[in-house]
N, CA, C and O atoms as CSV, one atom per row, in Angstrom:
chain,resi,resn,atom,element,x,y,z
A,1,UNK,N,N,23.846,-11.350,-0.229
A,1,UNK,CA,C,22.568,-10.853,0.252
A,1,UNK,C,C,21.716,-12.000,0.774
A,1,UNK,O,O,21.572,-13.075,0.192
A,2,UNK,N,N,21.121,-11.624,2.035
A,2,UNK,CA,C,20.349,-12.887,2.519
A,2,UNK,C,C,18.943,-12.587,1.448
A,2,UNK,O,O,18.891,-11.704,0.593
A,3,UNK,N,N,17.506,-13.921,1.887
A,3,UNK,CA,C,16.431,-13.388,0.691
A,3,UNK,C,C,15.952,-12.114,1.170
A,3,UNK,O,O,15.667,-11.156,0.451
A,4,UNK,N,N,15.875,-12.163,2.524
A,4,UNK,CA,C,15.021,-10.493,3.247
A,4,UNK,C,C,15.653,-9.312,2.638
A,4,UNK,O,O,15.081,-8.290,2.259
A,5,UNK,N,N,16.959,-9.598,2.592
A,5,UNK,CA,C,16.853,-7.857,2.003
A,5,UNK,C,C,16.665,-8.475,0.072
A,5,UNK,O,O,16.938,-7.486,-0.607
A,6,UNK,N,N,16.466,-9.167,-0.468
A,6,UNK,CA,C,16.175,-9.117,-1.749
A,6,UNK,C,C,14.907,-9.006,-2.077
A,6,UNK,O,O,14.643,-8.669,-3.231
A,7,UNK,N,N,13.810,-9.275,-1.101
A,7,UNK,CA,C,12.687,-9.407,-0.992
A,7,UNK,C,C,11.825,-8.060,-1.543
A,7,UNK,O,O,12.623,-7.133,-1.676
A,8,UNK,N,N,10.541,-7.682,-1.882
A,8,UNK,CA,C,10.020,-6.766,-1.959
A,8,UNK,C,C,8.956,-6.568,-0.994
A,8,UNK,O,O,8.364,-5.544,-0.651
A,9,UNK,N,N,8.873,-7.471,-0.723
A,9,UNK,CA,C,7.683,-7.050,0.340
A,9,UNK,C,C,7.924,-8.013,1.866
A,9,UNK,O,O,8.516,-9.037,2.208
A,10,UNK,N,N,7.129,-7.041,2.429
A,10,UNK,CA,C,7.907,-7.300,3.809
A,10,UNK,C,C,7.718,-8.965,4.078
A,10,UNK,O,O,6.937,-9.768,3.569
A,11,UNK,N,N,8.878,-9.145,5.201
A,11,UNK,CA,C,8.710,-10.877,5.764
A,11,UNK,C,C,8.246,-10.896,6.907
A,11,UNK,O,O,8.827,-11.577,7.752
A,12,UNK,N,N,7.101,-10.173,7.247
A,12,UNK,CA,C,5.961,-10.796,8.051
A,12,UNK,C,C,5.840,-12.244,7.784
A,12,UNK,O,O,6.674,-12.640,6.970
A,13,UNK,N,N,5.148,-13.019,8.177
A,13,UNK,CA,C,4.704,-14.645,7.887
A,13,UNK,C,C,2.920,-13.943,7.613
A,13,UNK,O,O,2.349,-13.093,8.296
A,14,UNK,N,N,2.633,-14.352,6.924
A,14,UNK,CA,C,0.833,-14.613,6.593
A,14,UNK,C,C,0.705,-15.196,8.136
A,14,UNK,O,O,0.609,-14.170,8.810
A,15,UNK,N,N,0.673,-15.912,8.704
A,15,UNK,CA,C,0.154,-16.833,9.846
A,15,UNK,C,C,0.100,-15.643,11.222
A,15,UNK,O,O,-0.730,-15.544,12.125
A,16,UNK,N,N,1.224,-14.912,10.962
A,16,UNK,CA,C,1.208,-13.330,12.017
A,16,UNK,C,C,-0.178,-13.130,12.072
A,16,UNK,O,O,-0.946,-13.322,13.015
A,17,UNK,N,N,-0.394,-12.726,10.957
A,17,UNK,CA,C,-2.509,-11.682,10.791
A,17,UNK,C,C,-3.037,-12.466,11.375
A,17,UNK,O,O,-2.813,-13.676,11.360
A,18,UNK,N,N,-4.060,-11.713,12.164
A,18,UNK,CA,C,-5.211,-12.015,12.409
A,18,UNK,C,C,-5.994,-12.971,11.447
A,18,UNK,O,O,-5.923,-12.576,10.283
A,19,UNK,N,N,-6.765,-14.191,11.620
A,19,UNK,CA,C,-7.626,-14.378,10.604
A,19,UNK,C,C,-8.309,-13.739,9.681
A,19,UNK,O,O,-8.418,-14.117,8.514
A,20,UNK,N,N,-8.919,-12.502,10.273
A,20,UNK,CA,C,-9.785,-11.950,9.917
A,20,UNK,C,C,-8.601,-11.193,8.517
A,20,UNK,O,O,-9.119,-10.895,7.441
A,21,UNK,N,N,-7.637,-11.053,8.652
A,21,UNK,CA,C,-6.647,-10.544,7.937
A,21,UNK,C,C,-6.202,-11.284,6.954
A,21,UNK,O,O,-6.057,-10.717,5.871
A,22,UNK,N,N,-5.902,-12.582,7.046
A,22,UNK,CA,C,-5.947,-13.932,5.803
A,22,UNK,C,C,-6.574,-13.879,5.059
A,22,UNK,O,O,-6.256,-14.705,4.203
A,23,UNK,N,N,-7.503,-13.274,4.773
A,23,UNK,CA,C,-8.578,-13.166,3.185
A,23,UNK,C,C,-7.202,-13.040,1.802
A,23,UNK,O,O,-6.020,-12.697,1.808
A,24,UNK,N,N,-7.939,-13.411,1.002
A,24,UNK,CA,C,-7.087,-13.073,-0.165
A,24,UNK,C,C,-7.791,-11.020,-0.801
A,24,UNK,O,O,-7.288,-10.099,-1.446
A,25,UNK,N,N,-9.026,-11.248,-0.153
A,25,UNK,CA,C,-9.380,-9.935,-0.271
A,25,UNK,C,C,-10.064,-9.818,0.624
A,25,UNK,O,O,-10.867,-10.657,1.032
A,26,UNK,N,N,-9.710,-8.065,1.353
A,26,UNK,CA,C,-10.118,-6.856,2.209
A,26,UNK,C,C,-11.308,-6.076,2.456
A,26,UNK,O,O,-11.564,-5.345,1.499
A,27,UNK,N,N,-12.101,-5.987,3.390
A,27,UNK,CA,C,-13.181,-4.735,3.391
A,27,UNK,C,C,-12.418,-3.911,3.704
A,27,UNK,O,O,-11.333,-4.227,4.190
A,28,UNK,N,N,-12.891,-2.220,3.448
A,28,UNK,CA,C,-12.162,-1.155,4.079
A,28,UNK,C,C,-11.432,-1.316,4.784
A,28,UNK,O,O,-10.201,-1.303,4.750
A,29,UNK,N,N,-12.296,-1.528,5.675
A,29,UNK,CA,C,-11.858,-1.521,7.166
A,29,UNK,C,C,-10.937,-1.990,7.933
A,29,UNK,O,O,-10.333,-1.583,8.926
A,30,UNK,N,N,-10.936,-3.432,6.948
A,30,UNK,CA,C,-9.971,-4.914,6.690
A,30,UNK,C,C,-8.426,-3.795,6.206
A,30,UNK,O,O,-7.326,-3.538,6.697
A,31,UNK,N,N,-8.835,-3.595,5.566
A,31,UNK,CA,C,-7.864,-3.450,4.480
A,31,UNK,C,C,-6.400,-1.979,5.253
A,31,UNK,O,O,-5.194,-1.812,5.066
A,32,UNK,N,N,-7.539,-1.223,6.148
A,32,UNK,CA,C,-6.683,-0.133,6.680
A,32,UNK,C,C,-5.991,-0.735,7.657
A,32,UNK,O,O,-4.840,-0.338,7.839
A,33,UNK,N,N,-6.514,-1.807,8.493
A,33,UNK,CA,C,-5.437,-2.425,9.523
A,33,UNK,C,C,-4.494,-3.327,8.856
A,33,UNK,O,O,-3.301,-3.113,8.640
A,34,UNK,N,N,-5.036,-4.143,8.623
A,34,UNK,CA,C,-3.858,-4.861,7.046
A,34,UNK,C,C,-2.438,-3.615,6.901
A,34,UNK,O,O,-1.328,-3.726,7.422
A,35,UNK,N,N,-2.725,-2.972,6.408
A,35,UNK,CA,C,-1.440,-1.775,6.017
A,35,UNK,C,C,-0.957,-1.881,6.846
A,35,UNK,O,O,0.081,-2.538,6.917
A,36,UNK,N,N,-1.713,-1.041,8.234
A,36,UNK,CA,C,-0.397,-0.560,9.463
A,36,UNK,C,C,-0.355,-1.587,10.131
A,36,UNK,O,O,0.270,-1.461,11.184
A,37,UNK,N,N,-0.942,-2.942,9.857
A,37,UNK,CA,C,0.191,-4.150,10.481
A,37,UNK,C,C,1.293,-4.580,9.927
A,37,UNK,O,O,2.326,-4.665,10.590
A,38,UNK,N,N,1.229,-4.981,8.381
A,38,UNK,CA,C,2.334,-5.447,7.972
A,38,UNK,C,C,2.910,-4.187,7.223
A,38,UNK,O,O,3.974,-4.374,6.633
A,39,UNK,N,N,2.451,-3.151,7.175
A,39,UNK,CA,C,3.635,-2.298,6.273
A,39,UNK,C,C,3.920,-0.693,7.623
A,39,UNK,O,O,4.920,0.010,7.768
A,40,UNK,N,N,2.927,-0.661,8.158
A,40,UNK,CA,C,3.417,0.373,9.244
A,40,UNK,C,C,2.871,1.566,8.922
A,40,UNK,O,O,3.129,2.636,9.473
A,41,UNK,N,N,1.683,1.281,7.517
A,41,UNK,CA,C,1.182,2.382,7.604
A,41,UNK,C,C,-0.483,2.565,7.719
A,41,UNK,O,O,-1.455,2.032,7.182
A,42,UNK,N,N,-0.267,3.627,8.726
A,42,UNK,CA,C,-1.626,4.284,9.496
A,42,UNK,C,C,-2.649,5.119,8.269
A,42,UNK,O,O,-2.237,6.202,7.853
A,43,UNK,N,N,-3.762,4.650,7.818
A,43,UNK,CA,C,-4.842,5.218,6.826
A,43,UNK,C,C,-5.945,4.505,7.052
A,43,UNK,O,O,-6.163,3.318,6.811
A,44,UNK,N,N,-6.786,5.518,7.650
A,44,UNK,CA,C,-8.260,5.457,8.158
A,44,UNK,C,C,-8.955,4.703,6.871
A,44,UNK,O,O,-8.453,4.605,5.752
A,45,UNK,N,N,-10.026,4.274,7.230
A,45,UNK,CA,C,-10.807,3.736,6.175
A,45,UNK,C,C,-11.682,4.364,5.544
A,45,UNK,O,O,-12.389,3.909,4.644
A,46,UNK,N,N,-11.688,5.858,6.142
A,46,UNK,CA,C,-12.114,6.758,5.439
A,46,UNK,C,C,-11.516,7.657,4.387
A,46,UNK,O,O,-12.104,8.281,3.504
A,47,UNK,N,N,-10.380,7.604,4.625
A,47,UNK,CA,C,-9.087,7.460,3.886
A,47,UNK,C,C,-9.005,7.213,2.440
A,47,UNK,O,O,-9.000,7.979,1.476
A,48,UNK,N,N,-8.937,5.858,2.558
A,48,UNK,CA,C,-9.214,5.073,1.763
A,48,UNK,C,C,-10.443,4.811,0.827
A,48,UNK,O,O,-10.307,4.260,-0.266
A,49,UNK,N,N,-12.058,5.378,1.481
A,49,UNK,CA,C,-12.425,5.665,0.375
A,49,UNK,C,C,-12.375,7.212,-0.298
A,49,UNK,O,O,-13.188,7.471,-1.186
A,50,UNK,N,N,-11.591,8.041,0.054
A,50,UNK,CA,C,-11.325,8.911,-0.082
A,50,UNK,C,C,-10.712,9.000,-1.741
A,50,UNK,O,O,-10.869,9.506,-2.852
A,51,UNK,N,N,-9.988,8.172,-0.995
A,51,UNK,CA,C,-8.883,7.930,-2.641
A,51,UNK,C,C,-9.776,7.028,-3.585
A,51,UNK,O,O,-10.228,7.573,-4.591
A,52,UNK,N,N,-10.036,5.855,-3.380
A,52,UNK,CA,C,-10.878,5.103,-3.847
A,52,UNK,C,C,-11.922,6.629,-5.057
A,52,UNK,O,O,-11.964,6.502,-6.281
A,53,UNK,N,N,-12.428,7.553,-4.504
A,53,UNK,CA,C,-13.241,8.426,-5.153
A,53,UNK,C,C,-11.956,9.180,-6.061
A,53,UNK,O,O,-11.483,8.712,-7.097
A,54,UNK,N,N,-11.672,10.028,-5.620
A,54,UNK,CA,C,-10.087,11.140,-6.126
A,54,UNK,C,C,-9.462,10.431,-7.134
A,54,UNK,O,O,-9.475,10.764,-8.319
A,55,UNK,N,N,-8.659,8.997,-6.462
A,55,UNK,CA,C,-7.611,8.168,-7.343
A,55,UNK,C,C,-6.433,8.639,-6.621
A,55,UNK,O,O,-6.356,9.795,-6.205
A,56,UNK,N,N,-5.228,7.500,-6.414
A,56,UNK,CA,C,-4.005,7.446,-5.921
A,56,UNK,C,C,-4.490,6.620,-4.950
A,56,UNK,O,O,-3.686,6.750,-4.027
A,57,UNK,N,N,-5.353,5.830,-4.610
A,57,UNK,CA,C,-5.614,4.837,-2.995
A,57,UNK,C,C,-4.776,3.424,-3.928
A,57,UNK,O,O,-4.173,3.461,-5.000
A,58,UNK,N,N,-5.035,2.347,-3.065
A,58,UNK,CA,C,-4.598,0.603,-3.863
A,58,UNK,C,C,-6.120,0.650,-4.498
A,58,UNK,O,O,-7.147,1.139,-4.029
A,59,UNK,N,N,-5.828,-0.192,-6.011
A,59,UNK,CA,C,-6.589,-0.948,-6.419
A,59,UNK,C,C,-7.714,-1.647,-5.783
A,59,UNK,O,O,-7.701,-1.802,-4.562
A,60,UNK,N,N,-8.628,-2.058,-6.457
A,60,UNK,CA,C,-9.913,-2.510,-5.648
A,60,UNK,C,C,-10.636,-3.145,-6.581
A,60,UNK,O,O,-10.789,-2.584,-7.666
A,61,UNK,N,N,-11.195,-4.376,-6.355
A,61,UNK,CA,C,-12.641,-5.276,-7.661
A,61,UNK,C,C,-13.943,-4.104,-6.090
A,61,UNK,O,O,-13.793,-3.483,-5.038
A,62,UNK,N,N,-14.894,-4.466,-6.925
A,62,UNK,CA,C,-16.121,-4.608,-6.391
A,62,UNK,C,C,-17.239,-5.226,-6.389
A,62,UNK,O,O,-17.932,-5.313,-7.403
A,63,UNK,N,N,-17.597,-5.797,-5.119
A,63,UNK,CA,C,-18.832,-6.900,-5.399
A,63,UNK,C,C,-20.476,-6.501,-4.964
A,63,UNK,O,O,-21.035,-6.963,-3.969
A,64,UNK,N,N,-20.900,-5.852,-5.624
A,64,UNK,CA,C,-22.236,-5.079,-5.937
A,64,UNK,C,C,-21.773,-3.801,-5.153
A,64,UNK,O,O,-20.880,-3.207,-5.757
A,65,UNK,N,N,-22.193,-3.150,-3.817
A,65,UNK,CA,C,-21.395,-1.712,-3.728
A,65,UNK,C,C,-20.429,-1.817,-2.658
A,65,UNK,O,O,-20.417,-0.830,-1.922
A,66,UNK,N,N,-19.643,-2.710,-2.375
A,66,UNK,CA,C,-18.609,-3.558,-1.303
A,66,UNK,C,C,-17.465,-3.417,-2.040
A,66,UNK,O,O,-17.162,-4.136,-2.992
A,67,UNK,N,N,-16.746,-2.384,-1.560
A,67,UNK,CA,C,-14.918,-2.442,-2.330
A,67,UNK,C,C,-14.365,-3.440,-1.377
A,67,UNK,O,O,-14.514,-3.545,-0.159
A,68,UNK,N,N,-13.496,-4.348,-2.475
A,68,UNK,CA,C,-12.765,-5.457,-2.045
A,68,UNK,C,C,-11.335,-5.172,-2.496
A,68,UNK,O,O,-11.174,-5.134,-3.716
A,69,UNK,N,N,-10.192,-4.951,-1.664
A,69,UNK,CA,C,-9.016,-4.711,-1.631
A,69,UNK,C,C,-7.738,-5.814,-1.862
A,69,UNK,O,O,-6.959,-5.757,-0.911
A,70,UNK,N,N,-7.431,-6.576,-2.661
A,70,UNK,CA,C,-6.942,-7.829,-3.488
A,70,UNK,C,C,-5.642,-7.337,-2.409
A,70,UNK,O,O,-5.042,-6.284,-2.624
A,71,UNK,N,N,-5.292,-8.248,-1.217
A,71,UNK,CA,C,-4.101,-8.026,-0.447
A,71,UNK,C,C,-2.297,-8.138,-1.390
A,71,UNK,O,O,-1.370,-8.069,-0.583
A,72,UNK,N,N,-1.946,-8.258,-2.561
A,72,UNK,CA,C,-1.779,-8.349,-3.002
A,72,UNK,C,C,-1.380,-6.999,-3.684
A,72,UNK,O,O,-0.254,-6.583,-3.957
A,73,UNK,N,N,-2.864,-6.307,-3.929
A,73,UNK,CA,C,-2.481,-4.692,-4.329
A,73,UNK,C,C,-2.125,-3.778,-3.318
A,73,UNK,O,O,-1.505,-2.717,-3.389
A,74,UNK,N,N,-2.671,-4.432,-2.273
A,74,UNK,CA,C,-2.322,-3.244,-1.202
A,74,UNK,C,C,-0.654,-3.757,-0.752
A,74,UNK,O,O,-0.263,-3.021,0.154
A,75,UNK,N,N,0.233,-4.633,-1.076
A,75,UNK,CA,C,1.414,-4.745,-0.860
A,75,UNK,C,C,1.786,-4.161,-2.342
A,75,UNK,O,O,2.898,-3.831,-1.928
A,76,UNK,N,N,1.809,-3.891,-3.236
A,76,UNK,CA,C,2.211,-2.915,-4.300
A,76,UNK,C,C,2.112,-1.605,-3.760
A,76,UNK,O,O,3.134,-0.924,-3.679
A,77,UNK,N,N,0.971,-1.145,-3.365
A,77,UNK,CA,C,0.285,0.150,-2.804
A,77,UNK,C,C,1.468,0.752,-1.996
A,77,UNK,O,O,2.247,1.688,-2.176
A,78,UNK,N,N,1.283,-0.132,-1.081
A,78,UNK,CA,C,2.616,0.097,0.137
A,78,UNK,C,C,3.663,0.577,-0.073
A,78,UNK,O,O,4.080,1.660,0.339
A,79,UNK,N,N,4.210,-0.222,-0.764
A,79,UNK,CA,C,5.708,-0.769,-1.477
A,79,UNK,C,C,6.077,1.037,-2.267
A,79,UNK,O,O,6.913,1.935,-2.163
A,80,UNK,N,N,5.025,0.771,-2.910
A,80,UNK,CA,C,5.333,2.388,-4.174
A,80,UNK,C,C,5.054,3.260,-3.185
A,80,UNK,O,O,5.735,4.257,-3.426
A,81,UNK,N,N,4.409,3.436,-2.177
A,81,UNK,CA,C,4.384,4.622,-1.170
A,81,UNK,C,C,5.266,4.949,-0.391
A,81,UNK,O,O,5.314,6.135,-0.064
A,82,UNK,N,N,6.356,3.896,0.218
A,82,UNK,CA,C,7.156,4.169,1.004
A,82,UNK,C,C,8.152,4.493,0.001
A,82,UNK,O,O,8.833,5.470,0.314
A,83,UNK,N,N,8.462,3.911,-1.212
A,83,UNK,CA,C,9.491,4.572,-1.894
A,83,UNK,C,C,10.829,3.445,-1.756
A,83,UNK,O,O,10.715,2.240,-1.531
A,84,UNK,N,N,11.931,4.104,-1.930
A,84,UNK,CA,C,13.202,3.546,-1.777
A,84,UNK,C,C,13.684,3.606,-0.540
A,84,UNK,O,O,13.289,4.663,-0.051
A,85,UNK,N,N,14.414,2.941,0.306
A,85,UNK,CA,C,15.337,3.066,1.438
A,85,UNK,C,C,16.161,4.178,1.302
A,85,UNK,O,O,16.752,4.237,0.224
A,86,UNK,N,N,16.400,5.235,2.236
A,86,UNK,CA,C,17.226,5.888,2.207
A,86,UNK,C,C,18.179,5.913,3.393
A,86,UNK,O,O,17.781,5.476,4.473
A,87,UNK,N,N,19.439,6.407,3.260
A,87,UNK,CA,C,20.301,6.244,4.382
A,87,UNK,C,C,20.473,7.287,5.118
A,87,UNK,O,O,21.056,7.133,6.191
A,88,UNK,N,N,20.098,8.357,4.798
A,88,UNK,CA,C,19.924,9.962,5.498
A,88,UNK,C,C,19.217,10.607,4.871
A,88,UNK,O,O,18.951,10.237,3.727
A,89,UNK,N,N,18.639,11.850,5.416
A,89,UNK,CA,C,17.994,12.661,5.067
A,89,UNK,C,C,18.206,13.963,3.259
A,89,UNK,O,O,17.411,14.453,2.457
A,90,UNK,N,N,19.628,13.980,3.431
A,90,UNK,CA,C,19.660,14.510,2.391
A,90,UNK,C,C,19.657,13.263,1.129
A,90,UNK,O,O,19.436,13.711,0.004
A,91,UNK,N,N,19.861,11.889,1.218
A,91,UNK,CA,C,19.580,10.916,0.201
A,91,UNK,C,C,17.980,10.992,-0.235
A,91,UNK,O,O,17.542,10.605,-1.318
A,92,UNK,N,N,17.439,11.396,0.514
A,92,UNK,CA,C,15.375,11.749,-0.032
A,92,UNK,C,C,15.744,12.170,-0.650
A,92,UNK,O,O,15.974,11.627,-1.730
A,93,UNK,N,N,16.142,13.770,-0.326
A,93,UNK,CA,C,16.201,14.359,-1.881
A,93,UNK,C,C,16.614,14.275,-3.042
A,93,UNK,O,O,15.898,14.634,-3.977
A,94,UNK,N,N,17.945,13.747,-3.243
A,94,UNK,CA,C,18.011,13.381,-4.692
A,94,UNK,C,C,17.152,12.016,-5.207
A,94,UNK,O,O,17.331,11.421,-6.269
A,95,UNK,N,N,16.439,11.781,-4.444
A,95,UNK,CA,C,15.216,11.059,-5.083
A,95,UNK,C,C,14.276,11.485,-5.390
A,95,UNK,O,O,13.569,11.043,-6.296
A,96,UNK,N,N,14.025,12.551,-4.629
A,96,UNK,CA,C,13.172,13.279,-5.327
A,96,UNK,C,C,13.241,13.706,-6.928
A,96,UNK,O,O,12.425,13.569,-7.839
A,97,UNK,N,N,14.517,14.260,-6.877
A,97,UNK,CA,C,15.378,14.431,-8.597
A,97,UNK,C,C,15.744,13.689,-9.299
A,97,UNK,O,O,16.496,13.952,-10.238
A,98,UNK,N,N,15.235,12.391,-8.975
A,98,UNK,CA,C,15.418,11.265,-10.085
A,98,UNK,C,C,14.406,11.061,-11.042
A,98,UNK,O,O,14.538,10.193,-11.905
């Protein structure tokens, strides 16, 4: 196995992002393009505080009423959302039944 496929999270390079994307932590707003650059997934930042209220969004500190998104959780976030690799369509499902 080369390290990429042992890897858990994707091999983007950090130096790819935008600056504005290099924070060690995210505004919303930050935080929804962050996703669908390095993980491919599309969630509004309204979205996001959506969940943030409900529960099931990434983790978050807060600094007086400013959610800050620890880039870090949002590659966990990701990671557990997309799930496992599958090789066809009927392989979803018995993941589902696991």
């Amino acid at each position: 196995m080369t390290s990429v496929e042992t890897q858990d999270f994707p091999a983007t390079p950090e130096l790819c992002l935008p600056p504005t994307l290099r924070k060690p932590r995210l505004r919303r707003w930050e935080a929804s393009e962050y996703l669908e650059l390095v993980h491919g997934i599309t969630i509004a930042p309204a979205t996001l505080a959506k969940l943030a209220s409900i529960g099931g969004g990434p983790s978050f500190n807060k600094a007086n009423r400013t959610p800050l998104y620890p880039a870090v959780e949002l590659d966990r976030w990701a990671i557990e959302r997309l799930g496992k690799l599958v090789r066809s369509t009927s392989d979803a499902g018995l993941q589902a039944a696991e």
